[in-house]
C-alpha positions in Angstrom: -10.4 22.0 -1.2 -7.1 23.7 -1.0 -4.3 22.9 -3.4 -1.9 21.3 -1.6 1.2 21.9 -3.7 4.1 19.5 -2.4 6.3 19.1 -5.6 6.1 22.6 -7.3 10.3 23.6 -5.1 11.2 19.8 -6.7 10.2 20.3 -10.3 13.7 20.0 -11.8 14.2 17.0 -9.6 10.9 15.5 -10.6 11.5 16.1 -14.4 14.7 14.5 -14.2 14.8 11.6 -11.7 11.3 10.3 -11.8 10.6 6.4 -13.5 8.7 6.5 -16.5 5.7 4.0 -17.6 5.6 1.1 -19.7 4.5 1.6 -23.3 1.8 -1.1 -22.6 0.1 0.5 -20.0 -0.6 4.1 -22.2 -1.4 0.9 -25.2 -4.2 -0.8 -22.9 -5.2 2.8 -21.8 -6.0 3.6 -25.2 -8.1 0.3 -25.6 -10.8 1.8 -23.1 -12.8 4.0 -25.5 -13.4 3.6 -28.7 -12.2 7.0 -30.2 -8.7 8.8 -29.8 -9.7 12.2 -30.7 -8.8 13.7 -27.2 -7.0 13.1 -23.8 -7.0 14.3 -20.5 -4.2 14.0 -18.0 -4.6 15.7 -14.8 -2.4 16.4 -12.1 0.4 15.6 -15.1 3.7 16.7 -13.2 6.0 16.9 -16.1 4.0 15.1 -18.3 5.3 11.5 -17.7 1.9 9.7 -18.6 0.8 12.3 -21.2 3.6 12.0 -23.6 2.9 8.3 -23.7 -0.5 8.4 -24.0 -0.5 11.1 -27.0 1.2 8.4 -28.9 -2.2 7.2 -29.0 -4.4 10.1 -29.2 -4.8 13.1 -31.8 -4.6 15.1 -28.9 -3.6 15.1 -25.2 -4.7 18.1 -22.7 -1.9 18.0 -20.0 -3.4 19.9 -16.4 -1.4 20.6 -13.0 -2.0 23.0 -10.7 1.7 23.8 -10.4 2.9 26.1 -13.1 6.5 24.9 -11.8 5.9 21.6 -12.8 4.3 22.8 -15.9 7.1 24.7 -17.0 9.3 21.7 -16.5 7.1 19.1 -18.4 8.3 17.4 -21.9 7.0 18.7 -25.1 5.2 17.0 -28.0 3.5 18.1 -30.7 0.2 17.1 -29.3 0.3 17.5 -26.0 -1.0 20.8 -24.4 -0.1 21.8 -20.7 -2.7 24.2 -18.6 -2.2 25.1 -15.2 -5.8 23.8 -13.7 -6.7 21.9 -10.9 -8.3 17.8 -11.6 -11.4 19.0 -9.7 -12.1 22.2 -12.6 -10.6 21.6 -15.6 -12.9 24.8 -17.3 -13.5 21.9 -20.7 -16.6 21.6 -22.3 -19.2 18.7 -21.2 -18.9 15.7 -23.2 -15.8 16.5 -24.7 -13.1 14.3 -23.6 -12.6 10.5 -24.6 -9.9 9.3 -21.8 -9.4 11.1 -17.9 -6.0 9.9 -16.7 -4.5 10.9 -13.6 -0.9 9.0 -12.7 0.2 9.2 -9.0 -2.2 11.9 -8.4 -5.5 11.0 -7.4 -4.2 11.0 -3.6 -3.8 14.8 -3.6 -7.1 15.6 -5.3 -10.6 15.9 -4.0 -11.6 12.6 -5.4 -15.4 12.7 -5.0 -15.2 16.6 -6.9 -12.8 15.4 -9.5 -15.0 12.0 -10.5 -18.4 14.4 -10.5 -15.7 16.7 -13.5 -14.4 13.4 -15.3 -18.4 12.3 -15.4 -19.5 15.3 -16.8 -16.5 16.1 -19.8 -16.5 12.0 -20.6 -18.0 11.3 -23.6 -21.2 9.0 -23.1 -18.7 6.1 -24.4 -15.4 7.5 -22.7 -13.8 6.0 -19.6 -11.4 6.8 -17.1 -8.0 5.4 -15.6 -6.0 6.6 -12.2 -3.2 5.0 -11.5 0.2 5.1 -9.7 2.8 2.9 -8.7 3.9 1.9 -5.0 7.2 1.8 -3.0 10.5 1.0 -5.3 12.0 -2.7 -4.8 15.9 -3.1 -5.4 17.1 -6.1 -6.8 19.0 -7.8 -3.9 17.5 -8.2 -0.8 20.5 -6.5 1.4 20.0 -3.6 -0.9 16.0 -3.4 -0.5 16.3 -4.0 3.1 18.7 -0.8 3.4 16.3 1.2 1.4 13.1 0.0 3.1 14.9 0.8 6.5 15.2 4.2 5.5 11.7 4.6 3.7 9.6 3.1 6.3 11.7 3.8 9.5 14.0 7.6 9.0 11.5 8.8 6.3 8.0 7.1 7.2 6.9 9.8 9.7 7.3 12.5 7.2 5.2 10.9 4.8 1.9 12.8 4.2 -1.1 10.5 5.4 -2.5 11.1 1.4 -0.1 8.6 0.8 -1.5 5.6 2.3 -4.7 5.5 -0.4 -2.1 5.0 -3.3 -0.1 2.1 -1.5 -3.8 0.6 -1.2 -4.3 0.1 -4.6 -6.9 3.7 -4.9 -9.2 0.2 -3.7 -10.4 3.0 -0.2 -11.5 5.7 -2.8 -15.2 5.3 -3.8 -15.1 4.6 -7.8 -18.8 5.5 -9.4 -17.8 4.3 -12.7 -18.6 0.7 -14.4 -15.2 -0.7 -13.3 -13.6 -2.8 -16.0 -11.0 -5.6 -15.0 -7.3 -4.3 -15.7 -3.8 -6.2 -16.7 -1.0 -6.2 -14.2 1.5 -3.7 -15.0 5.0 -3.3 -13.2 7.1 0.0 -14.0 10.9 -1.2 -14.2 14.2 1.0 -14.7 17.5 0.6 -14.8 19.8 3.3 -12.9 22.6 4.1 -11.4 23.4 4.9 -7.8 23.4 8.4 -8.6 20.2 7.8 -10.6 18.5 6.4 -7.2 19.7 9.0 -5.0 18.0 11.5 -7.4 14.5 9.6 -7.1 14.9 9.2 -3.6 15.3 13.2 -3.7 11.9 13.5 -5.5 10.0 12.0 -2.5 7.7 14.6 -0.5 8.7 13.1 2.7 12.4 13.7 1.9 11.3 17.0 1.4 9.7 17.4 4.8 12.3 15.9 6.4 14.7 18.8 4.9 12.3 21.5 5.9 12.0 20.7 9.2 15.4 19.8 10.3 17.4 21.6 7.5 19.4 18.4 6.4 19.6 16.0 3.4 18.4 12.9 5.1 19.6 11.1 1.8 23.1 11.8 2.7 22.7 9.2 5.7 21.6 6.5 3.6 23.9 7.2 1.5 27.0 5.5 2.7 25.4 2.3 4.0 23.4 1.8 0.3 27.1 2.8 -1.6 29.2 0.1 0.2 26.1 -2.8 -0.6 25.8 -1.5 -4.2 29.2 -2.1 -5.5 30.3 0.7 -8.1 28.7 3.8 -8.5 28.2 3.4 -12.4 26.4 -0.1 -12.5 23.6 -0.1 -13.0 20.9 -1.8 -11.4 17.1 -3.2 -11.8 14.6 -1.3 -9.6 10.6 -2.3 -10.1 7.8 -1.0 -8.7 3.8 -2.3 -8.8 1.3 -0.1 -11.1 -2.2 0.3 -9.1 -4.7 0.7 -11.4 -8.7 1.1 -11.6 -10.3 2.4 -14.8 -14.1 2.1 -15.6 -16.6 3.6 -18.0 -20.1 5.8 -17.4 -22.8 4.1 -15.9 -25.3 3.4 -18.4 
């Protein structure tokens, strides 16, 4: 399966604009296996998830086939970034305690990446993907506006990979022992300017500019401005964590 490498022209973007997780997901992550020795993250981006999740772990191995995005992701200590796909991660068998992948596992060859986290788990290892869904503003003229432009202007540039993350991962066939997860929301508090940015980040924005050669996020613009009052306040914006995690089969 071909790398399909939709992000690697907006690293900077991604880096900068992109929410970050709770500190209680990467805490209940780290509650799935019983040693913290080492991590993997694949398909880390910039290294949102594996900077939390190496507050937890001796050791965190960050991969993404992008070395844009890898050149862009946030150092720590701990945290090691390899260009390498999900599906051939090149680490040893029984080897790895935790397999994350956040807002990933929709680009990946899910059956070939499970078969890779099955054989580098340890025997008493598990495994998390995750992601979170479509943003929700904090007033409902404001999320209508935004919605509008998501799922009418934007929705058919949206790749159709897409769709299994807003379903919860729940289409993707999960050969693990799943294990019942917490609700988790991912909340932040921008600016206007802050949402424009994120909006920028989105592959179907992207799309749009390739194939008409226009910032579509200078339409909604306008409209989004006059509903959000001054540019500097700052504003809630939430959206839901899908999550399935599970350990080896016996």
């Amino acid at each position: 399966m071909k790398f399909k490498d939709h992000f690697s022209n907006r690293a900077a973007l991604y880096a900068t604009f992109r929410p970050h997780y709770p500190k209680s997901l990467s805490s209940y992550l780290a509650t799935l296996c019983p040693h913290h020795e080492v991590a993997l993250d694949c398909g880390t981006g910039n290294g949102q998830a594996a900077v939390e999740i190496a507050e937890h772990f001796s050791r965190v191995i960050a991969t993404d086939p992008s070395s844009a995005q890898i050149q862009k992701a946030t150092q720590r200590r701990n945290v090691e970034y390899r260009v390498a796909r999900a599906e051939e991660s090149g680490l040893p068998a029984r080897s790895i305690d935790l397999v994350t992948a956040a807002q990933a596992l929709h680009w990946f060859d899910a059956a070939a990446f499970f078969a890779e986290a099955t054989r580098i788990l340890k025997r008493d290892g598990a495994i998390a993907v995750f992601g979170y869904g479509d943003p929700l503003l904090d007033t409902p003229p404001l999320q209508g506006i935004l919605h509008e432009f998501n799922r009418g202007k934007l929705e058919p540039y949206w790749f159709g990979e897409r769709q299994t993350l807003l379903d919860g991962y729940r289409t993707v066939e999960f050969p693990f022992v799943e294990l019942t997860s917490p609700k988790f929301e991912l909340r932040a508090t921008w600016t206007f300017d802050q949402l424009l940015g994120y909006v920028r980040t989105w592959s179907s924005t992207a799309r749009y500019i390739e194939q008409h050669g226009v910032d579509p996020v200078a339409t909604l613009q306008p409209t989004l401005a006059a509903e959000w009052g001054d540019a500097d306040r700052t504003r809630i914006i939430r959206w839901p964590i899908y999550i399935r995690a599970g350990k080896l089969p016996a």
